[in-house]
C-alpha positions in Angstrom: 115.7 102.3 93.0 114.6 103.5 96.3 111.0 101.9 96.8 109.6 101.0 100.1 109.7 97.6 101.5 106.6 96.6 102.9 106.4 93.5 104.7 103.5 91.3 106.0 103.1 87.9 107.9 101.1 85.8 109.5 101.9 82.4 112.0 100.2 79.8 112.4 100.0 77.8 116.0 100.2 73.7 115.7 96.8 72.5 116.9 96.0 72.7 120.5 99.2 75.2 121.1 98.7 78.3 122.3 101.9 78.9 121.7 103.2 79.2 118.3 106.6 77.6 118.3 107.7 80.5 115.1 108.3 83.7 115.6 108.9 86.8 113.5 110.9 89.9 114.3 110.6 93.3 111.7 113.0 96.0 112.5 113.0 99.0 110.6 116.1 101.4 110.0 116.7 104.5 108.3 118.4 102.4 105.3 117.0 99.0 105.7 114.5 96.5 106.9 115.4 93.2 108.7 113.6 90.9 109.0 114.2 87.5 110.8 111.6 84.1 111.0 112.8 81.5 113.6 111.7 77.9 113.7 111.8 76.9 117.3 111.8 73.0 117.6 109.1 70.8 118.3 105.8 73.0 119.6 104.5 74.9 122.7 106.4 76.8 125.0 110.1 75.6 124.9 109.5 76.6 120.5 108.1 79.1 121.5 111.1 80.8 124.0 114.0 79.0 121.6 112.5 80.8 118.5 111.8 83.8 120.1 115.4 84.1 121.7 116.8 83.5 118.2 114.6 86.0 116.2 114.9 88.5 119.1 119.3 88.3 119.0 119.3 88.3 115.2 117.0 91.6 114.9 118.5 93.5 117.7 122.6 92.9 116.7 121.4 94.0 113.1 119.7 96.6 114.4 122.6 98.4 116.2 124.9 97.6 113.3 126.7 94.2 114.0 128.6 92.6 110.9 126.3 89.7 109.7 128.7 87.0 110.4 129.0 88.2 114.1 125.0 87.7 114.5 124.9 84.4 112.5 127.8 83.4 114.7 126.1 84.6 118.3 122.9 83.1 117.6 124.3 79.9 116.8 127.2 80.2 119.7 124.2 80.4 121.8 121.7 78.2 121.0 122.0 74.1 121.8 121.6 71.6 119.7 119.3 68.6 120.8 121.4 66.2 121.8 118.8 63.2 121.3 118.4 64.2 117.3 121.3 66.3 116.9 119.9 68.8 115.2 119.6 72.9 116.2 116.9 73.7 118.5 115.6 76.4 116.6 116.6 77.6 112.9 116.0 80.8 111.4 115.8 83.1 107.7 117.3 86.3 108.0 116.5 89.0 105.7 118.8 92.2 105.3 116.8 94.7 102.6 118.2 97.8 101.9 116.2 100.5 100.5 117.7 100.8 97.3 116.5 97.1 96.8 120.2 95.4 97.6 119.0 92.2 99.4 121.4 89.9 101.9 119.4 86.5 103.6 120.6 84.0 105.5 118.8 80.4 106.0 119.9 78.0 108.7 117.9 74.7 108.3 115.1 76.4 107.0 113.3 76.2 103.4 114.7 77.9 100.3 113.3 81.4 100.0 110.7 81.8 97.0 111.4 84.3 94.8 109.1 86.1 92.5 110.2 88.5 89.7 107.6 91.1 88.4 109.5 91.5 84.9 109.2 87.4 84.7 105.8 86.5 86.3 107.7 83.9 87.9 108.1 82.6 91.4 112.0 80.7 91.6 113.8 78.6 93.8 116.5 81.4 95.6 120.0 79.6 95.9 123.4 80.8 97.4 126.3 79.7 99.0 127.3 77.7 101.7 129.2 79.1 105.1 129.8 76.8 107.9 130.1 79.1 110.8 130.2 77.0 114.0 130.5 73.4 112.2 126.8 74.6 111.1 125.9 75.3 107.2 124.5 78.6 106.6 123.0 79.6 103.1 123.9 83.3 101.9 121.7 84.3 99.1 122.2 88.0 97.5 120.6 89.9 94.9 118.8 93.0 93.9 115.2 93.6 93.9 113.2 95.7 91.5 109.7 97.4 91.9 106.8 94.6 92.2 109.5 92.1 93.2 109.1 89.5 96.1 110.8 87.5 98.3 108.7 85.2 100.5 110.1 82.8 103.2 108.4 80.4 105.1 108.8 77.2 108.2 109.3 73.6 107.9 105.3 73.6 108.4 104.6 74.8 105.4 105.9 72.6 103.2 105.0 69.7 105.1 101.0 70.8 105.2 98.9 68.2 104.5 101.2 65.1 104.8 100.3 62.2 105.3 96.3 63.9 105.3 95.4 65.6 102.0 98.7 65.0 100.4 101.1 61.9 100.3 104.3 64.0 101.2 103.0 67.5 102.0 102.5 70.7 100.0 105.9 70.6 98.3 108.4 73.8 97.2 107.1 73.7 93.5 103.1 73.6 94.9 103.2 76.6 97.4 105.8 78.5 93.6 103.3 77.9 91.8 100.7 79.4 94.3 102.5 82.1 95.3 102.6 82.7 91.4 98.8 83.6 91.6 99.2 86.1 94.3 102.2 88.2 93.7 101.4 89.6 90.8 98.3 91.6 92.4 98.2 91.2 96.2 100.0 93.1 98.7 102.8 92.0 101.3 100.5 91.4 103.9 97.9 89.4 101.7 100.3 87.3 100.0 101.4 85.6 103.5 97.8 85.2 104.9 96.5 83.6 101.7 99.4 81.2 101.7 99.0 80.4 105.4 95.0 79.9 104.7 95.6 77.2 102.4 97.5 75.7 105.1 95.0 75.8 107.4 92.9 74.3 104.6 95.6 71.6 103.7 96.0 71.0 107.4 91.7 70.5 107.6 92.1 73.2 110.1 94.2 71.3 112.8 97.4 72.5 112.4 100.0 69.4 113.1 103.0 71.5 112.9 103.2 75.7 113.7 103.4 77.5 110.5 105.4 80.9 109.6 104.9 83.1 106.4 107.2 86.2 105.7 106.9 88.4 102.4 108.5 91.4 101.5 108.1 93.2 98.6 109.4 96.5 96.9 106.8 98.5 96.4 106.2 102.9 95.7 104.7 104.2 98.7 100.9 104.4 99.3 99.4 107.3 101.6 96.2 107.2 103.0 95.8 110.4 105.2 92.8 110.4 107.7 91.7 113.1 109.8 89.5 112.8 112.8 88.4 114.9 115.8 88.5 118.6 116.1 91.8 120.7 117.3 92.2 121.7 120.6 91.7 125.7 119.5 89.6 126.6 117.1 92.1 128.6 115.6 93.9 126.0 114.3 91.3 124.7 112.1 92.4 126.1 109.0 96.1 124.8 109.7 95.0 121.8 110.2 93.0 121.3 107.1 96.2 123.4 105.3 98.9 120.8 106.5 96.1 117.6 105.6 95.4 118.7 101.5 99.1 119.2 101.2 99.9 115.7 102.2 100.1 113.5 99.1 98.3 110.5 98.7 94.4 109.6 99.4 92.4 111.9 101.9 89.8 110.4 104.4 87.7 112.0 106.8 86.3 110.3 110.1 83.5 112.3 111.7 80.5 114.8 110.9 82.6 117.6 113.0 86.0 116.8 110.8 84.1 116.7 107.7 82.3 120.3 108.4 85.4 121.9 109.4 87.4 120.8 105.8 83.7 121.9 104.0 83.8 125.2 105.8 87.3 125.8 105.0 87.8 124.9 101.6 84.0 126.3 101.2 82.9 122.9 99.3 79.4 120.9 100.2 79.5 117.0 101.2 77.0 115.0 99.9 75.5 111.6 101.3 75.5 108.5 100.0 72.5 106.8 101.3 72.3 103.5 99.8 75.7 103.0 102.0 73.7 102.7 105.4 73.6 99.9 107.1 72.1 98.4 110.6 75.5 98.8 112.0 77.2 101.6 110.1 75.8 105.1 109.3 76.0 106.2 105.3 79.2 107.7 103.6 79.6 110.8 102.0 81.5 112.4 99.1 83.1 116.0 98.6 85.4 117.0 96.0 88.8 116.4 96.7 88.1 114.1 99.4 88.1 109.6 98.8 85.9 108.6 101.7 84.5 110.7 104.0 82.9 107.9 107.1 80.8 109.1 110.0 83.1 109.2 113.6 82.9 106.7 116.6 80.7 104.0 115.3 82.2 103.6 111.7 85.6 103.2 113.1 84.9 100.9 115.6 83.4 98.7 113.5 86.1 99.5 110.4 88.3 98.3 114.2 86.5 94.7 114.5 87.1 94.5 110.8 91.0 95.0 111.0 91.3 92.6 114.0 89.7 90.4 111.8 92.2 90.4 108.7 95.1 90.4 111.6 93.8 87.0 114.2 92.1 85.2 111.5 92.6 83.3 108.5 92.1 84.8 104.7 88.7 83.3 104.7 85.9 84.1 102.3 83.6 85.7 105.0 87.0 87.9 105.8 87.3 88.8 102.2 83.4 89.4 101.4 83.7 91.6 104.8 86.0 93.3 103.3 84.1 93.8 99.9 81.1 95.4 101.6 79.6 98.5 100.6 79.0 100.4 103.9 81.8 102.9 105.5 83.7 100.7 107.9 84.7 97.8 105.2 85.3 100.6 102.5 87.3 102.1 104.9 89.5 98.5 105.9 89.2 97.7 102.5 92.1 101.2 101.5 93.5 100.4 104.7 94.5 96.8 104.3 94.8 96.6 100.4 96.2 100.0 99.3 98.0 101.4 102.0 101.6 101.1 103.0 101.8 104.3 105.2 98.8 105.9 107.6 98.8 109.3 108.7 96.4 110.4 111.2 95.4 113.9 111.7 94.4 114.0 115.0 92.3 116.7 117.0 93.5 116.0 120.3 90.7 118.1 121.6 88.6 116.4 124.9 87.3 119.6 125.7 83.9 121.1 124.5 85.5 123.8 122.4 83.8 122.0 119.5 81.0 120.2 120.6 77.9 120.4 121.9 77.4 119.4 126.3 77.7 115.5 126.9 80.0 114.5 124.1 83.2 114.8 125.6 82.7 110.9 126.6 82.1 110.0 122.8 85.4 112.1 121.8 86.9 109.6 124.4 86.0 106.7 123.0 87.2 108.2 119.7 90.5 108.5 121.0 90.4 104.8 122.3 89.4 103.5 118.9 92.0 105.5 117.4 94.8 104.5 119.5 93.7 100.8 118.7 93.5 101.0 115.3 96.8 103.0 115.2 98.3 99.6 117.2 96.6 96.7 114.9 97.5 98.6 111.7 101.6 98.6 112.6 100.7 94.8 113.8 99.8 94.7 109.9 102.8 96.1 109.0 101.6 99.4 107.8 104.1 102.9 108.5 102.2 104.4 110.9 102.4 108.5 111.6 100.2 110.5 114.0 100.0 114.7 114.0 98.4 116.0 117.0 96.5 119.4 116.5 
């Protein structure tokens, strides 16, 4: 197997921090993905430095190739433990996946990883062995994933959500299994850890009395979404550009009534709108054979913008969810982005001249740029593969 391991998560700051005291590092290699979630103690700043320390060390050995034990025993050579409840002063979940679905984690005082098995339909409790490296226990797990499998790891405030408030002694291990069991099956990565995180929230009635940390990876076959926006800078290139974009596999979107005429020209087909897609806010959609969405330019994507910032700063709330369930061009547009997309490529006419527009637009193709470059940025914040060709 050589599937791609898509990862999402989302943190969640204790209430009145603004600070969260977890942090996550992803690290990407050309045979693996690491991934490491640090529990700093207590809250605010002081968690916040001590986890991000931890995460940072872990990711970066791993990175440039240090053995496992050497990180596991830098990271906890170098961090203190408190000497008032002798205990670490931050703790951490390391996850080593390769590509061919060969998985190595490590857990330092942090919950058992939750493992869900596609062939099963069932989320289990993932247990190792024990190392002591530095008079400190360290649980090694290892395994092999398949396609559709999952491996979700979360902090202390997770488990404990809702103590003492909603629920006697928290939302336990078995509780968040058996949730997860309802979302793995169908939801992505990246909507598997904000769901979990919402109920949280919800568990926590919204003020948060511990920070909160949900990582989840999961093998998965690559999904392409190709967009292409804004005219080359030469004419000229028009017809490589729309060449090198219907070769690309996966789904083919088009941004912009000047990218859209250029692929109709070229490949001599006829877009038709959809009017019943218009909206106050966002202008209608169109359709063209061969082509999955085709979205007017600047305002569509700004708005499909505010939509992504949405799914990334907030919680998995309804209003996010019907937001994303709209029929106009910006949420149909989120919608692939978020849900059925692992990798983006942009096809990018890096053109700020007027070699393709009319006088007075040249401030417009700026702004398109601007968008652009921001949704590039909040979609690898999502966790999605990110590639950009310049024409």
């Amino acid at each position: 197997m050589r599937g791609h391991i898509e990862v999402g998560f989302d943190l969640l700051n204790k209430h009145n921090e603004e600070l969260c005291g977890d942090q996550i590092e992803i690290v990407r290699t050309e045979d693996a993905t690491i991934c490491v979630l640090s529990d700093g103690l207590r809250s605010g700043v002081k968690a916040n430095i001590l986890a991000t320390l931890t995460a940072k060390i872990a990711s970066t050995m791993l990175k440039y190739g240090s053995d496992l034990s050497e990180v596991i025993d830098t990271v906890t050579s170098t961090l203190p433990i408190c000497k008032v409840r002798d205990i670490a002063y931050s703790t951490f979940s390391i996850l080593y996946i390769k590509n061919n679905g060969e998985a190595y984690i490590a857990i330092f005082d942090n919950p058992l990883p939750f493992y869900y098995s596609k062939e099963k339909n069932k989320v289990t409790k993932m247990e190792g062995s024990t190392k002591v490296i530095n008079d400190k226990k360290i649980t090694e797990i290892q395994c092999k994933l398949k396609e559709g499998d999952c491996i979700t790891v979360v902090s202390d405030g997770v488990i404990h959500a809702g103590a003492g408030e909603v629920l006697n002694y928290g939302w336990e291990w078995e509780h968040v299994a058996q949730y997860l069991e309802s979302l793995c099956g169908s939801k992505n990565a990246l909507m598997i850890s904000k769901s979990l995180l919402t109920i949280c929230s919800d568990l926590y009635e919204e003020k948060p009395g511990d920070d909160a940390s949900v990582l989840t990876i999961k093998v998965n076959r690559p999904k392409t979404i190709n967009i292409f926006t804004g005219p080359p800078i030469l004419k000229e290139k028009d017809a490589v550009l729309v060449e090198k974009f219907m070769e690309s596999p996966g789904k083919k979107i088009i941004c912009g009534g000047t990218a859209s005429n250029i692929v109709a020209r070229e490949l001599k087909r006829q877009a038709k709108m959809d009017i019943k897609t218009l909206t106050k806010k966002v202008p209608p959609i169109s359709y063209m054979e061969g082509i999955d969405l085709i979205t007017e330019g600047v305002l569509t994507m700004d708005e499909t913008l505010n939509i992504l910032k949405n799914v990334l700063m907030q919680t998995i709330s309804i209003e996010v969810m019907k937001e994303l369930q709209e029929k106009n061009g910006a949420a149909m547009l989120a919608n692939r982005l978020v849900n059925q997309s692992t990798h983006v490529n942009f096809f990018l006419g890096h053109s700020l001249n007027l070699a393709h527009t009319e006088s007075g637009n040249s401030s417009k193709l700026g702004k398109k740029f601007r968008i652009t470059g921001e949704m590039i940025n909040t979609l690898r914040r999502l966790g999605k593969t990110v590639n950009v060709y310049y024409f």
